[in-house]
N, C-alpha and C positions, 0 to 999 in steps of 0.2 A: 307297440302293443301287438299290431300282427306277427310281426319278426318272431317277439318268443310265443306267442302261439304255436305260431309255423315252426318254429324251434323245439317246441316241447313236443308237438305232434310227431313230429319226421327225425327225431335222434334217440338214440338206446339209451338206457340206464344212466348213464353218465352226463347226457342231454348237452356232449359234443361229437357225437361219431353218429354218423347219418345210417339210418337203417334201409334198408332198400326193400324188406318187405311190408315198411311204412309208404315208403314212396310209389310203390306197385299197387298196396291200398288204395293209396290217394287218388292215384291217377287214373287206378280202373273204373272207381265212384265217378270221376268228373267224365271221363268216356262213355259212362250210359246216363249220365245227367244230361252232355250234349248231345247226348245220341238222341234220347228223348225230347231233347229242344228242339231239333231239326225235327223232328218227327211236326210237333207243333208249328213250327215257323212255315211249313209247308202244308200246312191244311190236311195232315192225316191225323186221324184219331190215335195216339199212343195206347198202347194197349198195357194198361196197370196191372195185368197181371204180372206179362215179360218184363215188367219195369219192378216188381216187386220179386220176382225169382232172381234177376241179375243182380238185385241189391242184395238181396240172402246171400245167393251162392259168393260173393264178393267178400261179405261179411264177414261168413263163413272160414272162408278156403285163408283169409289174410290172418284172421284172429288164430286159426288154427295155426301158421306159420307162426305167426311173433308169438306164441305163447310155445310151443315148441324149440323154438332157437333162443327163450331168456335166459338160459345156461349161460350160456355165449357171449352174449353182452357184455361189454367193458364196463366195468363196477367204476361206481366215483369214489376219486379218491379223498379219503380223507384231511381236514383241512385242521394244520397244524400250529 
């Protein structure tokens, strides 16, 4: 069940060809996720605003990519 989650999340159109500006998504979200963990685990107060700007611009700058390169995408092909 995670597999195609993780499947459906992180591949193009055809949801076999791995997109890499999912993957640079994904992974910039868990880098200020743990960033903010340690922030926590360490006895300093996180500061939610910097945690809510990195999560915007994140958002932001990835949505603007993959919606920009769906031209591009390998179409699925039709099943005959």
């Amino acid at each position: 069940m995670i597999e195609k989650i993780l499947n459906d999340l992180l591949t193009g159109a055809d949801n076999k060809t791995h997109d890499i500006a999912r993957w640079s998504w994904m992974l910039s979200l868990f880098a200020v996720i743990i960033g903010s963990g340690y922030e926590v685990i360490h006895s300093v107060a996180p500061s939610l605003r910097d945690f809510a700007e990195s999560v915007g611009i994140i958002a932001g700058a990835h949505g603007a990519a993959v919606m920009l390169k769906k031209d591009s995408e390998p179409k699925e092909t039709p099943k005959e």
